[in-house]
C-alpha positions as a Python dict, from the first residue, in 0.01 Angstrom:
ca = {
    (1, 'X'): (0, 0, 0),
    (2, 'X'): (4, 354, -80),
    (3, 'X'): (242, 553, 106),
    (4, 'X'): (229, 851, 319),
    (5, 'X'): (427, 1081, 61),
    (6, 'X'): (208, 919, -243),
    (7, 'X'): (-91, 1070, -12),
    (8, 'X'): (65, 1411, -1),
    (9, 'X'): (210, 1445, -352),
    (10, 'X'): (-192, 1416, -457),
    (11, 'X'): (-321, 1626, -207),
    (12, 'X'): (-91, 1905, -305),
    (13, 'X'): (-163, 1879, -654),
    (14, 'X'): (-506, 1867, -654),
    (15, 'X'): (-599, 1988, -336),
    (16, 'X'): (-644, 2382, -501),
    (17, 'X'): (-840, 2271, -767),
    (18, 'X'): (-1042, 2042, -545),
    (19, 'X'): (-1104, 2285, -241),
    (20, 'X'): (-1286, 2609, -433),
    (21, 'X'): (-1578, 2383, -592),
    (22, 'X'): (-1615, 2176, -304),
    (23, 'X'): (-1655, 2528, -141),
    (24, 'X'): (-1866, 2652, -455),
    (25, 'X'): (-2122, 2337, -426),
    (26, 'X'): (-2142, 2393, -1),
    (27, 'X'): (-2255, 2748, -64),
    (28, 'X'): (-2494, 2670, -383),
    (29, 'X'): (-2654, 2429, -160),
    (30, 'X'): (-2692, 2642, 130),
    (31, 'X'): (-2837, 2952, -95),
    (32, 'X'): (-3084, 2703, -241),
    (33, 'X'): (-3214, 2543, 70),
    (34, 'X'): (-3484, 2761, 86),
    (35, 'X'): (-3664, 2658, -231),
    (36, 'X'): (-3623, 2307, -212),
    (37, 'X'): (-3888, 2063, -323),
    (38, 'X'): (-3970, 1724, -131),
    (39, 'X'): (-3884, 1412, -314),
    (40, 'X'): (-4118, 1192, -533),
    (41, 'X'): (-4149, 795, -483),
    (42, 'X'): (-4003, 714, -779),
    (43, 'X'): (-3672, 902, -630),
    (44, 'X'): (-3707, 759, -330),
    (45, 'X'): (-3753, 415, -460),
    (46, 'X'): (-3404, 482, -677),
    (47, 'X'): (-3220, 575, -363),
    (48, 'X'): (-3323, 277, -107),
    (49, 'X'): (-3232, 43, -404),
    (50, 'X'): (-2929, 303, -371),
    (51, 'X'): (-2860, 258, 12),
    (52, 'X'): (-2868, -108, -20),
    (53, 'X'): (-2628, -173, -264),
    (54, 'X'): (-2401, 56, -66),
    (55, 'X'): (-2412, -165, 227),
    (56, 'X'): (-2388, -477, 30),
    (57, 'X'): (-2037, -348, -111),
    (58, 'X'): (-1898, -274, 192),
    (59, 'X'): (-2025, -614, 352),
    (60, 'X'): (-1832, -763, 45),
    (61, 'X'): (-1531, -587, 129),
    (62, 'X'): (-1517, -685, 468),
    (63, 'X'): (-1266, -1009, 504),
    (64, 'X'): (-1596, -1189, 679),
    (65, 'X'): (-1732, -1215, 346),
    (66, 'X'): (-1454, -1280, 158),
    (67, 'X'): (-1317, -1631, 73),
    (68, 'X'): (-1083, -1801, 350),
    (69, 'X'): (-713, -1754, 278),
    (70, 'X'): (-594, -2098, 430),
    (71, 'X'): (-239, -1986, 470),
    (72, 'X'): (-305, -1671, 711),
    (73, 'X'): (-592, -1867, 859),
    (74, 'X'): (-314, -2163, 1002),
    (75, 'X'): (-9, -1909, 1019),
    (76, 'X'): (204, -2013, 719),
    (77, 'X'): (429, -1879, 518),
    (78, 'X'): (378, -1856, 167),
    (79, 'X'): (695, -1964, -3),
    (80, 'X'): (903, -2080, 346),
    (81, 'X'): (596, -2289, 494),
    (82, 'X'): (707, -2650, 396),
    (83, 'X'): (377, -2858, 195),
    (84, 'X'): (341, -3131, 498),
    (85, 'X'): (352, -2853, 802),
    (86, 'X'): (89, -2705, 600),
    (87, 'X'): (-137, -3011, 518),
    (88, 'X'): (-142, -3089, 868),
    (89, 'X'): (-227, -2717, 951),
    (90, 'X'): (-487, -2715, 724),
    (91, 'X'): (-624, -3075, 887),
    (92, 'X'): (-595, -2945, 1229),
    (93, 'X'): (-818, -2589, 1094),
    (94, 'X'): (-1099, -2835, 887),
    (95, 'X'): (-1093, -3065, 1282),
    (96, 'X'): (-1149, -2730, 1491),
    (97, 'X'): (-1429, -2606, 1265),
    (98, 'X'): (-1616, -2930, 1339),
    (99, 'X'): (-1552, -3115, 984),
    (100, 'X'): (-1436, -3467, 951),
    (101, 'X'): (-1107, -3379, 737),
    (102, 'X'): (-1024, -3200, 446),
    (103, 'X'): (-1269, -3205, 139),
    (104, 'X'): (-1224, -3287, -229),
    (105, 'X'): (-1174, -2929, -277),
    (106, 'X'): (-870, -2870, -13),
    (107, 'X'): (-677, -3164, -102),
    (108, 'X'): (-721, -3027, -484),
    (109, 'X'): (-582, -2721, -368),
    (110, 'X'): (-312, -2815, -144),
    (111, 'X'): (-188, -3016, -453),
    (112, 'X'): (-142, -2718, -616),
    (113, 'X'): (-2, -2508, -407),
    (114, 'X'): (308, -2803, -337),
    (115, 'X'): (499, -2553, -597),
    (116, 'X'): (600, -2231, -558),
    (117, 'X'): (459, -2087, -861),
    (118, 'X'): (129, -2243, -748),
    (119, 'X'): (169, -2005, -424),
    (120, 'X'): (238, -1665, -568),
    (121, 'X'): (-87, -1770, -783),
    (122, 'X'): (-295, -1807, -531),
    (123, 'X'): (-167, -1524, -340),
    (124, 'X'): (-272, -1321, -708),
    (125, 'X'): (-575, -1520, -830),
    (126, 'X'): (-754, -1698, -490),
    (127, 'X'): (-840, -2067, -409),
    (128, 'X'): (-1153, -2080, -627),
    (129, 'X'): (-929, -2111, -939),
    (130, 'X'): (-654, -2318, -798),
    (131, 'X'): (-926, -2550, -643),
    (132, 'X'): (-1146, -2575, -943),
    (133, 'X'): (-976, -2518, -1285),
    (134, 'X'): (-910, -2819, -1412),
    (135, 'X'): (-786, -2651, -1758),
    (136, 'X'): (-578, -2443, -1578),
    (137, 'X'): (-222, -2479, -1624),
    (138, 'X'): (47, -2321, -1374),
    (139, 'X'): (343, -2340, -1676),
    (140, 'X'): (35, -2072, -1835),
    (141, 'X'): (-12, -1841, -1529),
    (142, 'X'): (-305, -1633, -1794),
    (143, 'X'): (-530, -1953, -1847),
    (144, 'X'): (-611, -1860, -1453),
    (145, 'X'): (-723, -1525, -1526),
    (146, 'X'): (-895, -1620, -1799),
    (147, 'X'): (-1099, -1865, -1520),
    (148, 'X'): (-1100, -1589, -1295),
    (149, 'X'): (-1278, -1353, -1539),
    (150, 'X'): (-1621, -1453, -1502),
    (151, 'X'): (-1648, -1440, -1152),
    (152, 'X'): (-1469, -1074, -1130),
    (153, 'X'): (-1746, -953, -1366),
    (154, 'X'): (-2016, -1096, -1147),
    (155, 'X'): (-1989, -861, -907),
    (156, 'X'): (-1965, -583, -1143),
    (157, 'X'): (-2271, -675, -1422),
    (158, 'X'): (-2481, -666, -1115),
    (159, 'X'): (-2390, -350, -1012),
    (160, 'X'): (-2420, -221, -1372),
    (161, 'X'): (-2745, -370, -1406),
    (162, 'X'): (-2864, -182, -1063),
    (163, 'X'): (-2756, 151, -1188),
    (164, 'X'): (-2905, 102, -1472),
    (165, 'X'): (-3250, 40, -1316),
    (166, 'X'): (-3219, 298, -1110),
    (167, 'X'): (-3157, 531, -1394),
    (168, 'X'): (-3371, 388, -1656),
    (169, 'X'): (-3724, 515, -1787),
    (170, 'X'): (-3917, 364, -1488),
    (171, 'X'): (-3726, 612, -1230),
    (172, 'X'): (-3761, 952, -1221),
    (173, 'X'): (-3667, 1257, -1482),
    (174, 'X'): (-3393, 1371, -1238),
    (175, 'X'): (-3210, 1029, -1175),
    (176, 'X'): (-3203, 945, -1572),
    (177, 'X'): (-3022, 1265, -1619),
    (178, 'X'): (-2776, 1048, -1445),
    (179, 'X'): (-2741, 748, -1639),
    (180, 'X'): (-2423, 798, -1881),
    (181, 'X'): (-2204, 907, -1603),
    (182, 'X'): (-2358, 589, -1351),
    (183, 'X'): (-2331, 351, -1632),
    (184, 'X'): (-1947, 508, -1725),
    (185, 'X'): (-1848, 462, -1354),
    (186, 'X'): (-1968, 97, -1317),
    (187, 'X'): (-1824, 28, -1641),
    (188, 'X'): (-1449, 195, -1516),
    (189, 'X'): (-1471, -7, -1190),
    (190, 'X'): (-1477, -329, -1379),
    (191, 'X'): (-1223, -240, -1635),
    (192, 'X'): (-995, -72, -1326),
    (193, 'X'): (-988, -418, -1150),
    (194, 'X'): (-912, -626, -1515),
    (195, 'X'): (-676, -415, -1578),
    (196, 'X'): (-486, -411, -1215),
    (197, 'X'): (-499, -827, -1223),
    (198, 'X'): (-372, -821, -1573),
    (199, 'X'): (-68, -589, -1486),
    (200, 'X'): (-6, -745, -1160),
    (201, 'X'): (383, -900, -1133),
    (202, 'X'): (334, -1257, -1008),
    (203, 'X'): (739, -1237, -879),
    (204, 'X'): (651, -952, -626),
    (205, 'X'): (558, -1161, -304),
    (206, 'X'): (925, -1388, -391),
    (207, 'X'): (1111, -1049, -284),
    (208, 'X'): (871, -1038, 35),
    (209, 'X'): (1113, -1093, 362),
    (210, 'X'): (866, -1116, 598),
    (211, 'X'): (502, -1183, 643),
    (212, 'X'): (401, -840, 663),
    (213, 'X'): (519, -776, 319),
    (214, 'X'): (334, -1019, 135),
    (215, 'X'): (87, -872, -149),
    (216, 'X'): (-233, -1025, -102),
    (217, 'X'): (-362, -907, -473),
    (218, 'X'): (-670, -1128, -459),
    (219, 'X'): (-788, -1053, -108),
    (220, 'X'): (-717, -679, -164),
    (221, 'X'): (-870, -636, -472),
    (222, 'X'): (-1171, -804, -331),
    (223, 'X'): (-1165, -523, -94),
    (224, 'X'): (-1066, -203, -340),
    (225, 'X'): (-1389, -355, -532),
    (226, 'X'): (-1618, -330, -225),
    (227, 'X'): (-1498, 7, -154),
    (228, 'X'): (-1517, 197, -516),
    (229, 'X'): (-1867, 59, -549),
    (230, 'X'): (-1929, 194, -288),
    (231, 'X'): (-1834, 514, -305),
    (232, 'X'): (-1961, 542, -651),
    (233, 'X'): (-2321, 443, -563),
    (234, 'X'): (-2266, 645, -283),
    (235, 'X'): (-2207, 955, -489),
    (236, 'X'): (-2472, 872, -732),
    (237, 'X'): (-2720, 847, -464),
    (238, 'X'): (-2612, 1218, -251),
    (239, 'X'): (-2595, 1375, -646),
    (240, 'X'): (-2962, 1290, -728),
    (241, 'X'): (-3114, 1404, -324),
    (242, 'X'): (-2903, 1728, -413),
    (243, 'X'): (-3054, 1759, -758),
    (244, 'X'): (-3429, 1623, -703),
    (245, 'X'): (-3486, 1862, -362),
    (246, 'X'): (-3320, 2139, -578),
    (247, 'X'): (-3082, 2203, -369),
    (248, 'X'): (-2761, 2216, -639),
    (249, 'X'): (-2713, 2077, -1048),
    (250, 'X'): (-3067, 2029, -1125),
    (251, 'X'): (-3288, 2310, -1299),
    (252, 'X'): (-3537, 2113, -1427),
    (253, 'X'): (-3611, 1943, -1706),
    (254, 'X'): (-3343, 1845, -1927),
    (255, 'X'): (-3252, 1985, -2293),
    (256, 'X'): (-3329, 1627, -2415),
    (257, 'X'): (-3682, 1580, -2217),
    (258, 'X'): (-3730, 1989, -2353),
    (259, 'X'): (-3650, 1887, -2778),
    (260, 'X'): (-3857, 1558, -2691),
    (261, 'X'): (-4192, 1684, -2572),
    (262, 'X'): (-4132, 2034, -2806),
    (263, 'X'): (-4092, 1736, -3127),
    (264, 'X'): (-4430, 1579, -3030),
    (265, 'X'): (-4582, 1907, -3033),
    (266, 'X'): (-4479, 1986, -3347),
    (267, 'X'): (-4600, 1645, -3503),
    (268, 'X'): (-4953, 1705, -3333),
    (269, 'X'): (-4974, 2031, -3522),
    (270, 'X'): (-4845, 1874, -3838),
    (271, 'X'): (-5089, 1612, -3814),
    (272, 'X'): (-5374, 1913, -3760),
    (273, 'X'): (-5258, 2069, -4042),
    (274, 'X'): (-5242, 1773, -4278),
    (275, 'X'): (-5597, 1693, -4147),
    (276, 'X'): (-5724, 2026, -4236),
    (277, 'X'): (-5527, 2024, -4575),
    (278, 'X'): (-5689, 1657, -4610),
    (279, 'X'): (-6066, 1799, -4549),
    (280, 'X'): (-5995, 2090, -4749),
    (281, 'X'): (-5894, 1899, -5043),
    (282, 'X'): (-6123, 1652, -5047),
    (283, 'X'): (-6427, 1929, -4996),
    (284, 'X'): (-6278, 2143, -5290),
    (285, 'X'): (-6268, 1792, -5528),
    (286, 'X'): (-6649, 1733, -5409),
    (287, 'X'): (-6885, 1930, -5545),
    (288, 'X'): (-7172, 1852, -5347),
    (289, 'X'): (-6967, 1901, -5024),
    (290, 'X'): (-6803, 2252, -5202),
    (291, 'X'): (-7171, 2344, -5255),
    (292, 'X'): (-7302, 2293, -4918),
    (293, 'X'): (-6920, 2481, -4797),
    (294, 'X'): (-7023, 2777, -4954),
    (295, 'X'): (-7401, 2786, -4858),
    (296, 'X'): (-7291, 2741, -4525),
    (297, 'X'): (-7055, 3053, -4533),
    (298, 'X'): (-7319, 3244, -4743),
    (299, 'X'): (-7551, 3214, -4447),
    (300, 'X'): (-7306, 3276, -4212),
    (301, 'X'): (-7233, 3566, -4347),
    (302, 'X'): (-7605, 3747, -4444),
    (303, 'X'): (-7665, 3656, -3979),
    (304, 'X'): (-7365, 3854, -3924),
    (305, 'X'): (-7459, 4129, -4131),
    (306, 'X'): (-7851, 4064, -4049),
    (307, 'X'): (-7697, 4117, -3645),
    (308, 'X'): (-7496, 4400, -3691),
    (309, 'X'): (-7785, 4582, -3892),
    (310, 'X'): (-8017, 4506, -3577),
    (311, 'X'): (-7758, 4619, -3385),
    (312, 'X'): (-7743, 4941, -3550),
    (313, 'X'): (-8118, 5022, -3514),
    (314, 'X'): (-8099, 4945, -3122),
    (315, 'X'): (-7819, 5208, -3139),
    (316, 'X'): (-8065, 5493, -3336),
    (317, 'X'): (-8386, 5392, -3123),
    (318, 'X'): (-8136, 5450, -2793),
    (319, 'X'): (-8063, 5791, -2910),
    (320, 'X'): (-8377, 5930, -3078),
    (321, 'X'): (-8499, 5831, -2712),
    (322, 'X'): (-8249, 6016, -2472),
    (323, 'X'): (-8251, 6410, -2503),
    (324, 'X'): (-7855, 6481, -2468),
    (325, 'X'): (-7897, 6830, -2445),
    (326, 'X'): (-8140, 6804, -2126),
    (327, 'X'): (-7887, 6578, -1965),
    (328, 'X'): (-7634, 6795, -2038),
    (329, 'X'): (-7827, 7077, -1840),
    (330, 'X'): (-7914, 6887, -1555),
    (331, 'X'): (-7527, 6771, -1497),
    (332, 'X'): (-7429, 7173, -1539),
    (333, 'X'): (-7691, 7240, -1265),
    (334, 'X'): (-7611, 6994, -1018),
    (335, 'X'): (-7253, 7077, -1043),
    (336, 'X'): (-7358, 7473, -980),
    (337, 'X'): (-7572, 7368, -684),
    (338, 'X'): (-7257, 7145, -546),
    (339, 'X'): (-6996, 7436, -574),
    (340, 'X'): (-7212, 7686, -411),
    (341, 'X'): (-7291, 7416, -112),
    (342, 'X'): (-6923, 7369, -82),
    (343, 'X'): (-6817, 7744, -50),
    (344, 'X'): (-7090, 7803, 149),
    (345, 'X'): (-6967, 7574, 447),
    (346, 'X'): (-6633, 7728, 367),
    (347, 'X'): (-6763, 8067, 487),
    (348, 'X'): (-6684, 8407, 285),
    (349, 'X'): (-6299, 8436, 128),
    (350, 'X'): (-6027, 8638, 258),
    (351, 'X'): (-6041, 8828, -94),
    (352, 'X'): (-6423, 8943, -45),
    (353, 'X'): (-6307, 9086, 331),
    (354, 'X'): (-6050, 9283, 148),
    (355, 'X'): (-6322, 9422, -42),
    (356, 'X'): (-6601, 9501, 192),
    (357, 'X'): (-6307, 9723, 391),
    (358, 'X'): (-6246, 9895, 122),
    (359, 'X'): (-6578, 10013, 122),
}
């Protein structure tokens, strides 16, 4: 177990570095909860398949699940329980859960854990490949990890295989912008718990003084396993609601999705051009088809200079028609007339007062 002073030595060291972007992210996503966006089914479809997975891990790392640990279960000891006391344990447990006696597959077991080393590597490995290894040599302590390897990955190829539907070209833009770091994570939770049972010191539990002591690895692992999936699916999961309501780390689409769709426009155009190059080359070999070409322009050209000529007689006739001059008299008039009716509801100026006392 990890102990209280382990705890604090971590939290001290990377609680300051920890602490301001936590903060950071808490205020980016309060900022941006006013232009958030509502989430599309393909989203939503990535994070039930999400949800459930998270639940199924922690079900998994619940001992409920896990498989039965026959010396707990009857109150042995590992190394100090002698092999008889425990056989009839183990009878009495197989009697109270309504079975005849013990099975093919406990008395297989029970025969290998009369030795000692057969107990720390059950304690390290589990029953499944005591009870069903039949390759398996205790003098070779690796040929039951070896066993052990294929169901440990189970567990994990699974998972892998759910991220990477999740995050795969059927889901949506914003959850495949996920998929190296998902598909990293899965991959370092598999390799984590390889890695921990390769490392693990089978002598451990014979320094173990009392029950309490005693390393289940197997059991425990089982439950680390349960847990990091968890949290890593977990994570996944809150990362792309953030992102796909736009509340914090998404702006969009991606640099990859932008150089994708800006590529196919250039090959459309390409292709447009090498079509037009194409017609043009083949009309200019032709000489029919380069005939009727320039016929085509030719007349194209005499009705544009055929409409602006018309034009330009419309133009004359419109003028020759309208006297400008009388126009420009009538507009001088009518502004006359409107001055005069405007100082005339005024009423006389204080300057033409002046002058009549002067008179």
């Amino acid at each position: 177990m990890v102990s209280w002073a382990t705890i604090q030595t971590v939290v001290f060291l990377f609680g300051p570095i920890l602490v301001p972007k936590l903060i950071a992210i808490v205020r980016s996503v309060n900022v941006q909860k006013t232009s958030t966006r509502p989430l599309d089914s393909q989203t939503k479809f990535g994070l039930n398949v999400l949800t459930l997975t998270v639940f199924l891990a922690l079900a998994s790392s619940s001992s409920y699940f896990q498989s039965e640990n026959i010396i707990t279960t009857t109150g042995a000891r590992l190394l100090l329980t002698p092999n008889d006391v425990l056989l009839r344990r183990v009878e009495n447990l197989r009697l109270r859960q309504g079975l005849e006696g013990l099975s093919s597959r406990d008395a297989f077991l029970l025969n290998a854990l009369k030795t000692r080393e057969g107990r720390l590597l059950y304690a390290a490995y589990g029953p499944k490949p005591l009870a069903e290894c039949a390759w398996c040599s205790i003098s070779d302590p690796s040929s039951y990890l070896y066993y052990s390897a294929a169901t440990i990955a189970a567990p994990h190829i699974a998972n892998i295989a759910t991220l990477g539907l999740v995050t795969s070209s059927l889901s949506s833009g914003v959850m495949r912008s996920f998929r190296v770091p998902a598909t990293m994570a899965g991959l370092g939770i598999a390799l984590g718990e390889l890695i921990l049972l390769y490392n693990h010191d089978l002598l451990q539990n014979t320094q173990a003084t009392i029950p309490t002591e005693i390393n289940w690895y197997h059991w425990r692992l089982l439950t680390y396993r349960g847990l990091a999936i968890a949290i890593v699916n977990c994570l996944l999961g809150v990362a792309t609601y953030l992102a796909a309501t736009g509340r914090y780390g998404f702006g969009g689409v991606s640099d990859l999705e932008k150089i994708e769709a800006l590529s196919k426009s250039l090959d459309v155009g390409l292709s447009h051009v090498r079509t037009s190059l194409f017609v043009k080359s083949t009309t200019t070999r032709n000489g029919s088809s380069l005939n009727n070409v320039t016929e085509f322009w030719r007349a194209e050209a005499a009705n544009r200079r055929s409409v602006a000529s018309q034009l330009e007689d419309t133009k004359n006739q419109v003028l020759e028609r309208v006297n400008l001059n009388s126009i420009n008299d009538e507009a001088f008039k009518f502004t006359s007339n409107l001055i005069d009716a405007i100082a005339a509801t005024k009423g006389p100026t204080p300057n033409s007062k002046d002058s009549n006392g002067s008179h």
